[in-house]
MIROTOR-38570 format. One record per atom (N, C-alpha, C): residue in three letters; y, z, x. Coordinates in steps of 0.001 Angstrom, whole numbers, padded with zeros to 6 digits, always signed. Last residue first. Layout:
# MIROTOR-38570
alaYZX...
END
This chain:
# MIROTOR-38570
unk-005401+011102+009659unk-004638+012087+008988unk-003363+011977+009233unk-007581+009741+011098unk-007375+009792+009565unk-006544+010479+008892unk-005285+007874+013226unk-006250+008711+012665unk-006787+009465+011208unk-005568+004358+013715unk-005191+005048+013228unk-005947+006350+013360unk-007334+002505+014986unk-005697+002552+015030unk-004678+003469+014745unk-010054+002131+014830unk-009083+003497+015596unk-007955+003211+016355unk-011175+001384+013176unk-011246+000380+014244unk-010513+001113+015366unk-011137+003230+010855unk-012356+002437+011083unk-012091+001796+012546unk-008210+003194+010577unk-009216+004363+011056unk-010343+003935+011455unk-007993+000307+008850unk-007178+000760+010520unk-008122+002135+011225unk-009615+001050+007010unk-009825-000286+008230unk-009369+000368+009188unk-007730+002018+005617unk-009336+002542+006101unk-010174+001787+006949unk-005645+000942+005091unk-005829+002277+005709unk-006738+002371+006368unk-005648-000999+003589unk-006271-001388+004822unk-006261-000358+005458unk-006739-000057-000140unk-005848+000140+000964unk-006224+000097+002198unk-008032+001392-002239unk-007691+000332-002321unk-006181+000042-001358unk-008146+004090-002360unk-008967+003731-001804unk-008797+002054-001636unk-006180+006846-000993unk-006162+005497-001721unk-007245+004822-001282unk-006727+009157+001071unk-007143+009010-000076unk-007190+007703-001038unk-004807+008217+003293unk-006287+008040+003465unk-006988+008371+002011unk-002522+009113+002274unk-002447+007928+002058unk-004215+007677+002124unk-002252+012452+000119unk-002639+011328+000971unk-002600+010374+001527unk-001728+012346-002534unk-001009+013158-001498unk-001563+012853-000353unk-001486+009640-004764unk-002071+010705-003855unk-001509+011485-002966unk+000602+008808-006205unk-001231+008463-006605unk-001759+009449-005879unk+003168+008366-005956unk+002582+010049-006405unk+000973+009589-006802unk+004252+007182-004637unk+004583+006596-005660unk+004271+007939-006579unk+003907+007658-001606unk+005196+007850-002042unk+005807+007802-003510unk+001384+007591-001588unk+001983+008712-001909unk+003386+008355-002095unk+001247+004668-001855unk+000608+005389-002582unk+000970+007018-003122unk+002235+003763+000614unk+002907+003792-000634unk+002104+004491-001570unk+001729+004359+003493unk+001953+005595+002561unk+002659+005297+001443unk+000670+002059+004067unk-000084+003108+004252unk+000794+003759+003129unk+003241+001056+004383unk+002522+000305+003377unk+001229+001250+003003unk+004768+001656+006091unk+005034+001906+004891unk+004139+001588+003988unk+003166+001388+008386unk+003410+002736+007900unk+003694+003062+006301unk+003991-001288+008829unk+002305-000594+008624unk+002773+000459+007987unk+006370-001195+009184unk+005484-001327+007429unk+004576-001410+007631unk+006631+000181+011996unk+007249+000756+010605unk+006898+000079+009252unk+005443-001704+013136unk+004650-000881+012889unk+005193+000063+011839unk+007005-003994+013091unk+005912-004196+012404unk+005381-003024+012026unk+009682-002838+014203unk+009900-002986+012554unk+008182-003172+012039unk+008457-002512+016857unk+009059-001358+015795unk+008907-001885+014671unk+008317-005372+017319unk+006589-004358+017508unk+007677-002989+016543unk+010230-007175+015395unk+009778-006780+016605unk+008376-005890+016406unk+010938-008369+012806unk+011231-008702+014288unk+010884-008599+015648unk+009216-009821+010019unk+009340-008957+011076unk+009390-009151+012682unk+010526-011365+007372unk+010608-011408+008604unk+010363-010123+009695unk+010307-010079+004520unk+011001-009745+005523unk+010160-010328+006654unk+010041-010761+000617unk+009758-011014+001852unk+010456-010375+003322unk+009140-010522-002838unk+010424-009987-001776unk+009854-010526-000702unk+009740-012450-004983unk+008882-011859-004700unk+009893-011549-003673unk+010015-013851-009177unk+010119-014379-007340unk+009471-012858-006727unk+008679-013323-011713unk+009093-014248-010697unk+008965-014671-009399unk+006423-010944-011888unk+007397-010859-011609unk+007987-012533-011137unk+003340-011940-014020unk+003784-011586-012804unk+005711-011714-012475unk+002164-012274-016605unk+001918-011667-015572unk+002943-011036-014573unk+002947-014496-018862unk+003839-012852-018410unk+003357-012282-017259unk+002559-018063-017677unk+002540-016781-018171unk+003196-015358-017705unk+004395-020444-018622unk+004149-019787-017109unk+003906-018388-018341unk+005625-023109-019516unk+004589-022589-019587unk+003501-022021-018720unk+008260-022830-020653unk+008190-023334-018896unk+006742-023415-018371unk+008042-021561-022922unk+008853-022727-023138unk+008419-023521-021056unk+007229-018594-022082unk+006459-019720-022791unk+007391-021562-022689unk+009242-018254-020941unk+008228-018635-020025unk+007368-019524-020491unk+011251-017489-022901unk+011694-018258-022052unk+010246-018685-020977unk+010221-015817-024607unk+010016-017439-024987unk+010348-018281-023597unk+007353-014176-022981unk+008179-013965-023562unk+009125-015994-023793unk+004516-012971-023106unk+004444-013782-022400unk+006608-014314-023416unk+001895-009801-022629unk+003706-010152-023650unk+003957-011551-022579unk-001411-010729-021968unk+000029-010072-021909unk+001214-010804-022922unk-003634-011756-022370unk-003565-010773-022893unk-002098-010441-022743unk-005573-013964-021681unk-004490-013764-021776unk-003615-012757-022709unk-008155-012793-018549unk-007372-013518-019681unk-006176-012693-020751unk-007580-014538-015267unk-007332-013244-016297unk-007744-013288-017667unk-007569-016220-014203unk-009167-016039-013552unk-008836-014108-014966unk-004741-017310-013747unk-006383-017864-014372unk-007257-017581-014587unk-003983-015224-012156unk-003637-015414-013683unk-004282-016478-014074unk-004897-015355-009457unk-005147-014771-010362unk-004892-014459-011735unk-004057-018226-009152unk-005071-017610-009354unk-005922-016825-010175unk-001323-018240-009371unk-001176-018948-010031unk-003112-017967-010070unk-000622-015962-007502unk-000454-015636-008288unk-000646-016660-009481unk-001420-016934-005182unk-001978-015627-004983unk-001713-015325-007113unk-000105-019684-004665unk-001158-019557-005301unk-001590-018367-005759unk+002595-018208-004442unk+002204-018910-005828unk+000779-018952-005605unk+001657-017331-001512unk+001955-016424-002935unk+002190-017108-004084unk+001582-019815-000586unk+000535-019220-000646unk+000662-017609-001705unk+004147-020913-000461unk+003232-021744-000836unk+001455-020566-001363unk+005784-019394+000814unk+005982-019641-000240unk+004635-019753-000957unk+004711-019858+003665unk+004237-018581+002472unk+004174-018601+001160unk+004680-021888+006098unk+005162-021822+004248unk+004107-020583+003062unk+004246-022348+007965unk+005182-020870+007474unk+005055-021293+006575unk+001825-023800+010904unk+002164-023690+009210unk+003135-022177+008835unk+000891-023144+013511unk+000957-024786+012714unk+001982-024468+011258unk-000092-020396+013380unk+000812-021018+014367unk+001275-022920+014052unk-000068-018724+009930unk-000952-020310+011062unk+000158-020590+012006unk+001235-015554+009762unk+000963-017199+009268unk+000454-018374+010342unk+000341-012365+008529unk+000560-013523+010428unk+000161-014870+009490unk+001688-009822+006759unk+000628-010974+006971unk+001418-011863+008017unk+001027-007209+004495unk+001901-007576+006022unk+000932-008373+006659unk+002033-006255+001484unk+000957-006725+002287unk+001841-007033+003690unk+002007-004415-001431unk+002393-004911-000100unk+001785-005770+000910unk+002176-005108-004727unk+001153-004924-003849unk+002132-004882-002954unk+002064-003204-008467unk+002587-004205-007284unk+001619-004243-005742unk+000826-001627-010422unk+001520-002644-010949unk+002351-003627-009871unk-001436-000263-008802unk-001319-000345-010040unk-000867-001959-010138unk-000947-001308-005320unk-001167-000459-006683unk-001222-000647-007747unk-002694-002403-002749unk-002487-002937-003873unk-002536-001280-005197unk-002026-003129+000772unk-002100-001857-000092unk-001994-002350-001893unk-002987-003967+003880unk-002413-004748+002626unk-002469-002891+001890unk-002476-005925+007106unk-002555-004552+006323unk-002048-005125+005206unk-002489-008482+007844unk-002552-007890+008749unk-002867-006154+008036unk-004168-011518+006837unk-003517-010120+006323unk-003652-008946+007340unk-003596-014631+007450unk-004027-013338+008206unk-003373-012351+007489unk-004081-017979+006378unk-003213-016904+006829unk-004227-015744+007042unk-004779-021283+004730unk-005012-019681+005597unk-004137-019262+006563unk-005399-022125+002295unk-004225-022186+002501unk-004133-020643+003706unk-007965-022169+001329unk-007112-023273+000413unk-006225-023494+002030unk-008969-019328+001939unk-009618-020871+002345unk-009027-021919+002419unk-006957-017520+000979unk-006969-017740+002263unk-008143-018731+002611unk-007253-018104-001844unk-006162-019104-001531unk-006306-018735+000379unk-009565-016987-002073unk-009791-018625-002887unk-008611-018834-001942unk-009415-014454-001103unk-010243-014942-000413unk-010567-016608-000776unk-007846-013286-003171unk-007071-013289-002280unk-007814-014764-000901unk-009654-013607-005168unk-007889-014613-005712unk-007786-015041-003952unk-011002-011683-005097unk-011866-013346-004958unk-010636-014163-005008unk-008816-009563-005537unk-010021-009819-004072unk-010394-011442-003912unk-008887-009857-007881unk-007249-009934-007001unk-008389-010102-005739unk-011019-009254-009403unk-010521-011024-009251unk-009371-010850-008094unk-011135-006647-008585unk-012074-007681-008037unk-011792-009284-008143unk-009510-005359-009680unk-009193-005259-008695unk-009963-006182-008150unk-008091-005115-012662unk-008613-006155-011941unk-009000-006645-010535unk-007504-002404-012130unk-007981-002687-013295unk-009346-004390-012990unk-005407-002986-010409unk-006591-002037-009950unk-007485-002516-011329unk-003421-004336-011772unk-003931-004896-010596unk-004903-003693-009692unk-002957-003525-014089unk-003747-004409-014394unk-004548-005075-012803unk-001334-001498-015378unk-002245-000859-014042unk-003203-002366-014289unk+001989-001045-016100unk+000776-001613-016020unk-000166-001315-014750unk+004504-001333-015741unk+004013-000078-016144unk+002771+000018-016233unk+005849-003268-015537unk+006154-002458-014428unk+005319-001419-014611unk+005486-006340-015878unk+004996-005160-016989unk+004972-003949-015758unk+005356-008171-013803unk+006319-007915-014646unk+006327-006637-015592unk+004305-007109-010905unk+003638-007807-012110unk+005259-007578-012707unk+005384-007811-007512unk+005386-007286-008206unk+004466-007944-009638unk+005156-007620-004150unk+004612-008587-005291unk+004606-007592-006357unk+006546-007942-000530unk+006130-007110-002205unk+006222-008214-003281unk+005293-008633+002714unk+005939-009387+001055unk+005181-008525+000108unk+006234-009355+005963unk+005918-008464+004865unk+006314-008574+003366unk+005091-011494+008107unk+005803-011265+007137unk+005235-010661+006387unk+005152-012917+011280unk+004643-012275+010648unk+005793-011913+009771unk+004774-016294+012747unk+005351-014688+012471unk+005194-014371+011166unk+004090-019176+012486unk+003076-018045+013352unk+003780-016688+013125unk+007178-020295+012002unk+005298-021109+012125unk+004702-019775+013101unk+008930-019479+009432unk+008723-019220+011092unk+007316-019367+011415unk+011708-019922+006913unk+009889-019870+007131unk+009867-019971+008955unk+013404-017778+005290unk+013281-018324+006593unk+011790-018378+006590unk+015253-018423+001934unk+014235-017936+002700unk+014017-018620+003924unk+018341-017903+000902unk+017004-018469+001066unk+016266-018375+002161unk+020097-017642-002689unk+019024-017069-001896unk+018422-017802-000636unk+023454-018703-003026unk+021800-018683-003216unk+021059-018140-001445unk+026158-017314-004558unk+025459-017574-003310unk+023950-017655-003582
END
C-alpha cells in the first residue's frame, strides 16, 4: 500500500523533520543557516509557522498554508534542499544517495498531520513546547531556548510555567 498525503489550501499542518544521523546535533550547531533556510523558502514559497521547536537532530513545527496554495510538500524540500547547501559537506553520504546525488543530511521523507480541530491544534502546541523535556534537554520547556515558547509567553498565550 502506498503512502499519501492530503494537501488542504489554508489548514494547518504539523510536520517532524528529521536529519538522518539521529545522533547529531548539527541543527543547533547550525542554528543560524536553519533560520536564513527558514526565511529563503518562506519568501520563495510562503506559509505561516504557527509554533516551531528545533532540536539537536529533528524539528517540529505547526504551520497555516496560503489559502491559494497546500503543497507543503513543496516547501519542506526546499527547507531541506537549502539548508544542505548553505552546509558544508561533511556527512556519511552513503552509495545509494550518492548514486541519486542527494546528500546524508537529512531523513528522506518526513511526517505530517492534518490538524482537525482547535483540540488537536492546541494539543501540538503543547507537544511541541514540551519536546525538549520530553527528550531530557531540559526540565523545562521555557528553558529551551530555540523554541516559539517564548513568543507564545511574550504575546500571553501562554504562561511561563
Amino acid at each position: 500500500m502506498q503512502y499519501r498525503r492530503h494537501y488542504y489550501q489554508g489548514a494547518n499542518y504539523f510536520f517532524t523533520i528529521n536529519l538522518a544521523d539521529r545522533s547529531s546535533d548539527l541543527l543547533i550547531k547550525e542554528i543560524e543557516t536553519l533560520r536564513n533556510t527558514f526565511k529563503t523558502v518562506k519568501q520563495k514559497q510562503p506559509f505561516h509557522i504557527d509554533t516551531i521547536v528545533i532540536l539537536p537532530d529533528h524539528l517540529h513545527m505547526l504551520c497555516t498554508m496560503p489559502n491559494d496554495d497546500a503543497h507543503y510538500s513543496k516547501r519542506i524540500k526546499l527547507i531541506k534542499y537549502y539548508f544542505s547547501y548553505r552546509i558544508a559537506k561533511t556527512e556519511r553520504i552513503s552509495k545509494s544517495r550518492q548514486k541519486k546525488g542527494e546528500r546524508g543530511i537529512w531523513q528522506r521523507r518526513f511526517w505530517e498531520h492534518c490538524i482537525r480541530d482547535e483540540l488537536d491544534y492546541r494539543t501540538h502546541i503543547d507537544y511541541i513546547h514540551m519536546n525538549p523535556v520530553k527528550h531530557g534537554y531540559v526540565e523545562r520547556g521555557q528553558d529551551w531556548q530555540y523554541s516559539s515558547f517564548h513568543k507564545f509567553v511574550a504575546e500571553g498565550l501562554l504562561p511561563i510555567n
